[in-house]
C-alpha positions in Angstrom: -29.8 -5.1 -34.0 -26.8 -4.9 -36.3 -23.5 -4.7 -34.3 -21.4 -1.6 -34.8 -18.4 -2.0 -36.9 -15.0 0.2 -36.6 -12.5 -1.4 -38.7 -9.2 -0.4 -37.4 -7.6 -0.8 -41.4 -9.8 1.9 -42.8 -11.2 3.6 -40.5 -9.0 6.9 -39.3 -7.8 6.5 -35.5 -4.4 7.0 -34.9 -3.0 10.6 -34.8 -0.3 11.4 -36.8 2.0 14.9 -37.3 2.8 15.0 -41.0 6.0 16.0 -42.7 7.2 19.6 -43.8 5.2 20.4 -47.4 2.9 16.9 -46.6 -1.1 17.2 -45.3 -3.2 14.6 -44.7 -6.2 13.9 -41.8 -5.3 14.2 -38.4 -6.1 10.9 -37.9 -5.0 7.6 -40.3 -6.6 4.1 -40.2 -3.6 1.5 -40.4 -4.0 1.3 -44.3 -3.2 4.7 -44.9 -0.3 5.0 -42.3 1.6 2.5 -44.2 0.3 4.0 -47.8 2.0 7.5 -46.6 4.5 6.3 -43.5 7.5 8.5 -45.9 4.8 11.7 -45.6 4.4 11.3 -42.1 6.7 13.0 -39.8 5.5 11.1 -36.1 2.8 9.4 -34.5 0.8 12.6 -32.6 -0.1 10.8 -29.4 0.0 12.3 -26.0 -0.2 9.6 -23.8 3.6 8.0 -23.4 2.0 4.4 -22.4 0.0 4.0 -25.5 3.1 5.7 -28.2 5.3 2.6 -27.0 2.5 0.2 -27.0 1.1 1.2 -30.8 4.9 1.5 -31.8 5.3 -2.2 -31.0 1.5 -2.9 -33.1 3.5 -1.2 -35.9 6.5 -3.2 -35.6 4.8 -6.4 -36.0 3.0 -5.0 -39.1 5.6 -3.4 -40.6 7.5 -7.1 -40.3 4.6 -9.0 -41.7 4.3 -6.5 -44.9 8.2 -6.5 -45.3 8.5 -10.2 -45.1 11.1 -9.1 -42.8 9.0 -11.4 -40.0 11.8 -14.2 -40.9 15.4 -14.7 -41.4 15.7 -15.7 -44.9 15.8 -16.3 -47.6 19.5 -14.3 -47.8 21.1 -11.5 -45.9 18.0 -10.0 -43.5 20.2 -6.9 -43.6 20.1 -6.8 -47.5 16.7 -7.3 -47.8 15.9 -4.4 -44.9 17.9 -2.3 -47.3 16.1 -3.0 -50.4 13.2 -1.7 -48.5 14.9 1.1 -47.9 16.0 1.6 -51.4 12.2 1.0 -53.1 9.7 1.6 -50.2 7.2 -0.6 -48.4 5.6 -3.1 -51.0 2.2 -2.2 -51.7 1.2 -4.8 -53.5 0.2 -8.5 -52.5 3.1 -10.9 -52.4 2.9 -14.3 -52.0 4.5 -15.8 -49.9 5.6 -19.5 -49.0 2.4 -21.5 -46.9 -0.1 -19.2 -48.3 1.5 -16.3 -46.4 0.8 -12.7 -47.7 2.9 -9.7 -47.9 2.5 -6.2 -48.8 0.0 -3.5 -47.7 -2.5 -4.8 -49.9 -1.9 -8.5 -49.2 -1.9 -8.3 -45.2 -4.7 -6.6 -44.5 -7.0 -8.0 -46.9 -5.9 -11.2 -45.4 -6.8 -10.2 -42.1 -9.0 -7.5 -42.4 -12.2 -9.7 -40.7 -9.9 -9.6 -37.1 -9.4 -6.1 -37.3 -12.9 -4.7 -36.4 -12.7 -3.0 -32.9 -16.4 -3.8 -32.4 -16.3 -7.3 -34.2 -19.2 -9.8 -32.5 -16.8 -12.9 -33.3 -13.3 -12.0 -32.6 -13.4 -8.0 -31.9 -9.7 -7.0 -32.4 -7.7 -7.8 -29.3 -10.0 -8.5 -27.2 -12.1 -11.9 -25.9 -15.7 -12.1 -26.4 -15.8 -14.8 -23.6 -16.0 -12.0 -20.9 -19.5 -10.8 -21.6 -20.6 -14.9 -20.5 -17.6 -15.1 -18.1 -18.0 -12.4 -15.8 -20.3 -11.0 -14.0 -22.1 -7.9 -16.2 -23.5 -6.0 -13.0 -19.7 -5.5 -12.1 -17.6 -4.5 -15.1 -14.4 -2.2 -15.0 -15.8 0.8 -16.6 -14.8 3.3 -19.0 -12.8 5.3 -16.4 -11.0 2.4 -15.2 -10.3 1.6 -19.1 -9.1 5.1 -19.7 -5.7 4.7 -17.6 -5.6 9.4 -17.4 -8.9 9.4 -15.9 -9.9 8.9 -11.7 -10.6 5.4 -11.1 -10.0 3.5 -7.6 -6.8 5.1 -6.1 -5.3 7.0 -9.0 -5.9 10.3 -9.4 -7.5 12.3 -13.0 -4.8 13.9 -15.0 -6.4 15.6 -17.9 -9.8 16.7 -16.9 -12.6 16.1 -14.3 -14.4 12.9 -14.6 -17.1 11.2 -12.4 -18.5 7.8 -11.7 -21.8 9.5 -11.9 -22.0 11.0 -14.8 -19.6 8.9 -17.6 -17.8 10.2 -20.5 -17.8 7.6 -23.0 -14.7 7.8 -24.7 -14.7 8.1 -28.6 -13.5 5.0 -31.0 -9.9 6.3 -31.5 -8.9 6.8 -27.6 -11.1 3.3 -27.4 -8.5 1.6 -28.7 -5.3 3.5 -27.7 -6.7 2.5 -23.8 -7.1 -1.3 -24.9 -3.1 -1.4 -26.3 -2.6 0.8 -23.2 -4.1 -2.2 -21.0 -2.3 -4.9 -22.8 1.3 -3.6 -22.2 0.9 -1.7 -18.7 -1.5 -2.6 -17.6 -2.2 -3.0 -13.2 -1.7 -6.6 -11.3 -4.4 -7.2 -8.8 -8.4 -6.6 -8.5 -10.6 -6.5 -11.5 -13.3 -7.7 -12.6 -13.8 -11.7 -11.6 -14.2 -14.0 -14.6 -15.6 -17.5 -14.0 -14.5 -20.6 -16.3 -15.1 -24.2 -15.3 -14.1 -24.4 -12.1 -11.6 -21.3 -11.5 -13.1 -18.2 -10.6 -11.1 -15.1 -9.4 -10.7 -11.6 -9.9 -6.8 -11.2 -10.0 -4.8 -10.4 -12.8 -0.8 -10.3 -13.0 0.8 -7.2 -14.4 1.3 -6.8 -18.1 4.7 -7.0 -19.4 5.5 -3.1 -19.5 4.7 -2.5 -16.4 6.7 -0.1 -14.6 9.2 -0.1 -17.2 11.1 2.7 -19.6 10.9 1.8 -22.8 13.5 2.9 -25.8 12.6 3.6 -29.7 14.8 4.8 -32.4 13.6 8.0 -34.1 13.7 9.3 -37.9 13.0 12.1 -40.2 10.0 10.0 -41.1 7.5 7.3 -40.0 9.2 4.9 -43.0 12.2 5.1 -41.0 11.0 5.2 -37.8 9.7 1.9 -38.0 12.3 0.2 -39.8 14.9 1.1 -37.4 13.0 0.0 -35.0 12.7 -3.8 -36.5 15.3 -6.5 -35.2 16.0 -9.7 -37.0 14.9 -12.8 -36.1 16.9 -16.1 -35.2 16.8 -18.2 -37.8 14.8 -20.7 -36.5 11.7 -18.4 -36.3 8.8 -19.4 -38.5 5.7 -16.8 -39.0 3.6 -19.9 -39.3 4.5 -20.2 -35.8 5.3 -16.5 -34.7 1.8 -15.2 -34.6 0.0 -12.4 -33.2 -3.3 -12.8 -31.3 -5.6 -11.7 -34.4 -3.8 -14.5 -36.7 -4.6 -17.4 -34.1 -7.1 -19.9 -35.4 -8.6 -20.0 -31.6 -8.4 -17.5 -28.7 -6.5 -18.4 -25.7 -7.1 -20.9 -22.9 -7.0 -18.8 -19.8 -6.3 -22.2 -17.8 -3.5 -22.8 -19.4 0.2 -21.0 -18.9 0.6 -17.9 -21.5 2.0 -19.6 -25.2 5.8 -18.8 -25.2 6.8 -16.2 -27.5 8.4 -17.9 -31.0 9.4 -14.8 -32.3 10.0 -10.8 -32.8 5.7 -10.6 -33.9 4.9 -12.6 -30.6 7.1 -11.2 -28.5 5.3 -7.0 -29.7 1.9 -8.3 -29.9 1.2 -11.5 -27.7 2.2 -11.2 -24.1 -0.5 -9.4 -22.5 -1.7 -10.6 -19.1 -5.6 -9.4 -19.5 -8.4 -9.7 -21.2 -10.2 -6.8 -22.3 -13.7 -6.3 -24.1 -15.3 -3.3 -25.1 -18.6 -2.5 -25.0 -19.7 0.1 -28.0 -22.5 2.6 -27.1 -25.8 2.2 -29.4 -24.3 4.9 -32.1 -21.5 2.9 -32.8 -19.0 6.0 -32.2 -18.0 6.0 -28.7 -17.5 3.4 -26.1 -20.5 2.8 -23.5 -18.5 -0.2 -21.1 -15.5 -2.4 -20.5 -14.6 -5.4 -18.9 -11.2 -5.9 -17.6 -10.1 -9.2 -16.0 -7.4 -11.8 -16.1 -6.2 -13.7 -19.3 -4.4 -16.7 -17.8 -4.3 -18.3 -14.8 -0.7 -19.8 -14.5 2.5 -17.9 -13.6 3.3 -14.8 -15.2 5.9 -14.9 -18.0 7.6 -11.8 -18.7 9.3 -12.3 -22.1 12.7 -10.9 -23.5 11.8 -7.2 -24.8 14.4 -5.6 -27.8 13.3 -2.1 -26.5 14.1 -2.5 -22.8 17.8 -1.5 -21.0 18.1 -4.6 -18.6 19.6 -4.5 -15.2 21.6 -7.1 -12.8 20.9 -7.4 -9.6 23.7 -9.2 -7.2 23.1 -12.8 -8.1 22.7 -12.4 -12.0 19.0 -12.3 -12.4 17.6 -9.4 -14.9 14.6 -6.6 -14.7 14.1 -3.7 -17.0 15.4 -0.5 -16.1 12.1 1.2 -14.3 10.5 4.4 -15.2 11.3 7.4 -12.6 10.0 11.1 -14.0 12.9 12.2 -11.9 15.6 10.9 -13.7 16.4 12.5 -17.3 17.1 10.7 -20.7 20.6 11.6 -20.5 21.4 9.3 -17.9 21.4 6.5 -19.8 22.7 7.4 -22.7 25.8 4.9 -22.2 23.3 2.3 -21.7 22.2 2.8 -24.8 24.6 3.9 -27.4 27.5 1.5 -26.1 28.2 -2.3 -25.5 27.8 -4.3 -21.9 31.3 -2.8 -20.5 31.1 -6.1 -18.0 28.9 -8.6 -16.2 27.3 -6.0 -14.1 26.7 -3.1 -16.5 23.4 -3.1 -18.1 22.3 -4.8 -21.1 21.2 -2.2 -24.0 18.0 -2.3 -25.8 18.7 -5.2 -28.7 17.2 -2.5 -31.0 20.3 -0.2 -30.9 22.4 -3.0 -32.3 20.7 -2.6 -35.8 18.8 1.2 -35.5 21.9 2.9 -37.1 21.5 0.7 -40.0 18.8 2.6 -41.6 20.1 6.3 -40.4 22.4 7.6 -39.1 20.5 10.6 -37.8 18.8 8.8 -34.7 17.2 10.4 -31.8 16.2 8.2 -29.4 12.8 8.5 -27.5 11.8 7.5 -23.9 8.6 6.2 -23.3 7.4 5.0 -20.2 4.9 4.9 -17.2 5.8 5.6 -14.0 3.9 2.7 -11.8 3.7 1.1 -9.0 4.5 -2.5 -10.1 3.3 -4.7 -7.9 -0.1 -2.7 -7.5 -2.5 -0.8 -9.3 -1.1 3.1 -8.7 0.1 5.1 -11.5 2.1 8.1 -10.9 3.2 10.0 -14.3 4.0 9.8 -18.1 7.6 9.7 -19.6 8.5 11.1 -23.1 11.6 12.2 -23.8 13.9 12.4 -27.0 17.6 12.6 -27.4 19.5 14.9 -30.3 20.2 13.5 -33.4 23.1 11.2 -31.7 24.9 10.8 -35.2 26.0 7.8 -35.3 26.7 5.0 -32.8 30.0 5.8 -30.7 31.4 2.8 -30.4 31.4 1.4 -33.7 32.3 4.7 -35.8 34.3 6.4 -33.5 36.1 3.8 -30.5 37.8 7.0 -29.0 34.5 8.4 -27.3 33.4 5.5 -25.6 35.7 5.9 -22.6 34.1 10.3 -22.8 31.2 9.2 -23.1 30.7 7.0 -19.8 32.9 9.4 -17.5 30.6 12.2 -19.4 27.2 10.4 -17.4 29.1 9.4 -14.5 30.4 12.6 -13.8 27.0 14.3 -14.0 25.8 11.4 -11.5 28.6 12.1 -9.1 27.8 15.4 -8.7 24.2 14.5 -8.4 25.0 11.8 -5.5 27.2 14.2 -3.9 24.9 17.3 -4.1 21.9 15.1 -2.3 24.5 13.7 0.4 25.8 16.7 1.3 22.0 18.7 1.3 20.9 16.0 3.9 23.8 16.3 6.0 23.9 20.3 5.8 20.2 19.9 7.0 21.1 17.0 9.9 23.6 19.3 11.1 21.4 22.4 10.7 18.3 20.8 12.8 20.0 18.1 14.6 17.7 15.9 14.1 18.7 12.5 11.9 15.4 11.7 11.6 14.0 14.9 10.3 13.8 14.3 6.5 14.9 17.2 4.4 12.5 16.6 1.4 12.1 20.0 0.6 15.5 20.8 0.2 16.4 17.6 -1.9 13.7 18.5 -4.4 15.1 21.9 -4.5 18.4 21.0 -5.5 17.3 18.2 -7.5 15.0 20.7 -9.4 17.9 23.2 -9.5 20.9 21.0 -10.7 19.2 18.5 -13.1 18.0 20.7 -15.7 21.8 22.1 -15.7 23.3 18.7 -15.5 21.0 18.0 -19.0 22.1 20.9 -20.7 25.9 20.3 -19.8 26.0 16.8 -20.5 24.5 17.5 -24.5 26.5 20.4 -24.7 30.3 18.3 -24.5 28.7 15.5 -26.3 27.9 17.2 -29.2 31.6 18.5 -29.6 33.4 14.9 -28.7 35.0 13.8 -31.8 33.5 11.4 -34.1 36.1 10.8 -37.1 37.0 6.9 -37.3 40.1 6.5 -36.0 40.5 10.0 -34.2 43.1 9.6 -31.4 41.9 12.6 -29.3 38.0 12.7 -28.8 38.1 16.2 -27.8 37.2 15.6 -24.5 38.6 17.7 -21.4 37.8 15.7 -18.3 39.2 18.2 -15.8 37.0 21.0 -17.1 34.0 19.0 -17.3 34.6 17.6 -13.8 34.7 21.5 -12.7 31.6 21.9 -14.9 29.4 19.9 -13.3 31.0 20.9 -9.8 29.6 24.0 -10.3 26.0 23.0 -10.8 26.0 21.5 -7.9 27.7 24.1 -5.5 25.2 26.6 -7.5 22.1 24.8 -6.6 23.3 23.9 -2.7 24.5 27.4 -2.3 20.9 28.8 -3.4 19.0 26.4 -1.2 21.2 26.4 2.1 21.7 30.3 1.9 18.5 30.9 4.4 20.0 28.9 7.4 23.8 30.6 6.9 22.8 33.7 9.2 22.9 31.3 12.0 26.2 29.9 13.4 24.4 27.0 13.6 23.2 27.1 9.8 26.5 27.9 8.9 28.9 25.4 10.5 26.5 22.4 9.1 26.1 24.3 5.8 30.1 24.8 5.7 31.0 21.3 6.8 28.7 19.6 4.6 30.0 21.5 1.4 33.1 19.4 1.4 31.6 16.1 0.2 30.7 17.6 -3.1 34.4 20.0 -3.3 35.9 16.9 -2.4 34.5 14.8 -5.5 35.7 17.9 -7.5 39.2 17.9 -6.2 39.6 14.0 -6.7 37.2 12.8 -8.9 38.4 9.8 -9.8 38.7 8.2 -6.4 35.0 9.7 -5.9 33.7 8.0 -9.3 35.4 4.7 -8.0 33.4 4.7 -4.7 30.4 5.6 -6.3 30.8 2.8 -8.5 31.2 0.5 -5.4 27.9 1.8 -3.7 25.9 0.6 -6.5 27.7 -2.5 -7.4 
């Protein structure tokens, strides 16, 4: 039988919004993404997880066809702008060491590793596995499809069973195997057998866990050049490669190939190897096996789209997802510079986004996970407003607004939760008694108002280079924010005030967050000292 072929080039499979006055398909193979990446407004994909993952794909490609994949020659800046200026080169350009450039060049070079079915190097994927591991035992198409019930987690989007399988179609096929490759679970899966190692554990792929922060245009064209960073001059993309440009695939016996660049970095650090078993049409997806792809320690590499943390003795991890926390929050993180050795490090990406507009929004995408084992919990997508420009270059006055901005919105936060557990302590006299109801409740209450607050003084801060007054009032937006917070406690204690009892623990436990209003500064300072 002749092996079914879905060439990922051609072939329409990623879902894409188009622009005011544009049409197209609702679905675009690579080719044609890049072809019409001005006439398309956004990538149309629901599932958070695979968005970041086929943003970073994009990345790499739009790097390669740029020749923006290395330093030189000249100004990498200049050269970004040119693209800018004239458009992504359709054409083939030769490059030096027989390298190709250009929509035209690149994918006819590689066009032969870009079949999803492929019988000699299927795109992404190791053809080993079917010889490896053991065929009576493979992962499945649920467990490939990260929204559907499989082991512990639970179905999100519909009602599948193990008994009777819905083989998923070529274009959510694929968007599962990125998913895999960049969050995918640590621990059991399927046990794969070479020489004289044979296990069934797998580390956690590099996402894992993790929020993850892309620059946003009017335009797919400028999505995706905003979201390139240059390379150090030493990079070579003779050396820089992604999987499908390797000559050979992967020893698994051997430690993960270090990252030598910005294309390794998006496309080459996965921690399992996936194949993909096509049903006998050729359209959907019948099988899957999902196993380990080195055996040797994990390597998590550096990652441009990541805000990195410190924890007490220096070492780094990327912020994590948490559905409860909004995008807001970290908005300091990302539009302004380390402030000292223990704030976070932004995403590298923001250093260079506002080169190409200066119109950004920024996106969240992440996957709230377990990351040490194989639970997932929810989907993060969020986008900012069109944050202008970046503060701290274009307008140094609101950088101090802008932190005090968050951090009041946290206080109140921290101070609203306190003082809900103590008012309920006091209430049932009982420490241990947990009052999750009433922190959800409040959480649920003051958030949303916190979000709506913060945007609404950031948008009128000042943004004129070399304005002395930024416009902000700290005092009123202390108040503010004091007043979400009483709002939502006063709402959720009221039902225990018609006792004395309710209302001595209700009443004394009010004055942690009136306190934080009436000296704000000395409550921001401790705060900060909690957490340090």
């Amino acid at each position: 039988m002749t092996a079914p072929a879905f060439n990922l080039i051609d072939q329409p499979w990623i879902p894409v919004a188009w622009g005011e006055g544009k049409s197209g398909p609702s679905e675009v193979g690579l080719r044609d993404l890049f072809l019409r990446a001005r006439d398309i407004r956004a990538l149309l994909i629901p599932e958070a997880p695979a968005h970041s993952a086929l943003l970073r794909l994009l990345y790499a490609l739009t790097a390669r066809i740029t020749g923006l994949d290395e330093a030189g020659p000249g100004s990498w800046g200049d050269r970004r702008e040119d693209i800018l200026e004239q458009g992504l080169p359709e054409q083939s350009i030769e490059l030096p060491g027989g390298h190709q450039a250009g929509i035209e060049g690149y994918f006819d070079r590689w066009q032969h590793r870009f079949d999803l079915f492929g019988r000699d190097r299927p795109w992404l994927q190791d053809p080993r596995l079917p010889h490896q591991c053991d065929s009576s035992k493979t992962a499945g198409v649920n467990k490939l499809v990260m929204s559907r019930a499989a082991g512990n987690n639970h179905s999100w989007f519909g009602h599948w069973s193990s008994e009777k399988l819905l083989p998923p179609g070529r274009s959510q096929a694929a968007l599962a195997l990125l998913t895999w490759h960049y969050w995918g679970a640590p621990g059991g899966s399927s046990t794969r057998t070479v020489g004289s190692t044979s296990h069934h554990y797998a580390k956690a792929a590099p996402l894992r866990a993790a929020l993850s922060y892309h620059p946003e245009c009017d335009n797919l064209f400028l999505t995706l050049l905003a979201g390139l960073t240059p390379p150090d001059s030493a990079v070579s993309r003779a050396t820089d490669l992604c999987p499908w440009e390797r000559d050979d695939l992967p020893d698994p016996l051997k430690p993960m190939p270090e990252p030598q660049g910005p294309c390794s970095r998006l496309t080459a650090c996965s921690q399992h190897a996936l194949y993909l078993v096509p049903a006998d049409d050729g359209e959907r997806v019948a099988d899957a096996y999902i196993t380990w792809a080195y055996d040797a320690t994990r390597l998590r590499p550096e990652d441009d789209y990541l805000i990195w943390e410190f924890d007490k003795d220096g070492n780094t991890s990327p912020r994590s997802a948490c559905s409860a926390r909004s995008l807001w929050r970290d908005i300091d993180a990302l539009l302004l510079k380390q402030l000292d050795d223990a704030s976070p490090l932004q995403p590298k990406v923001m250093d260079h986004a506002f080169d190409v507009s200066e119109y950004l929004r920024v996106r969240a995408l992440g996957f709230e996970q377990d990351a040490t084992q194989s639970a997932n919990y929810q989907y993060l997508d969020s986008v900012t407003p069109a944050l202008l420009t970046r503060v701290e270059e274009d307008a140094v006055s609101t950088e101090r607004p802008v932190r005090q901005l968050r951090e009041l919105g946290e206080l109140f936060g921290d101070r609203l939760a306190y003082a809900t557990k103590r008012a309920w302590q006091g209430y049932t006299d009982d420490k241990k008694n947990h009052p999750g109801a009433w922190l959800d409740a409040v959480a649920a209450r003051y958030w949303p108002a916190a979000e709506r607050e913060f945007w609404s003084r950031f948008r009128q801060l000042t943004r004129v280079d070399g304005a002395g007054d930024p416009g902000f009032d700290f005092d009123a937006t202390c108040r503010a924010f004091a007043r979400h917070a009483l709002d939502a406690y006063e709402v959720v204690t009221d039902s225990v005030t018609r006792t004395p009892r309710g209302a001595k623990a209700v009443t004394r436990a009010k004055a942690i967050i009136l306190a934080a209003r009436n000296d704000p500064l000395k409550a921001m300072e401790q705060m900060r000292k909690q957490k340090s």
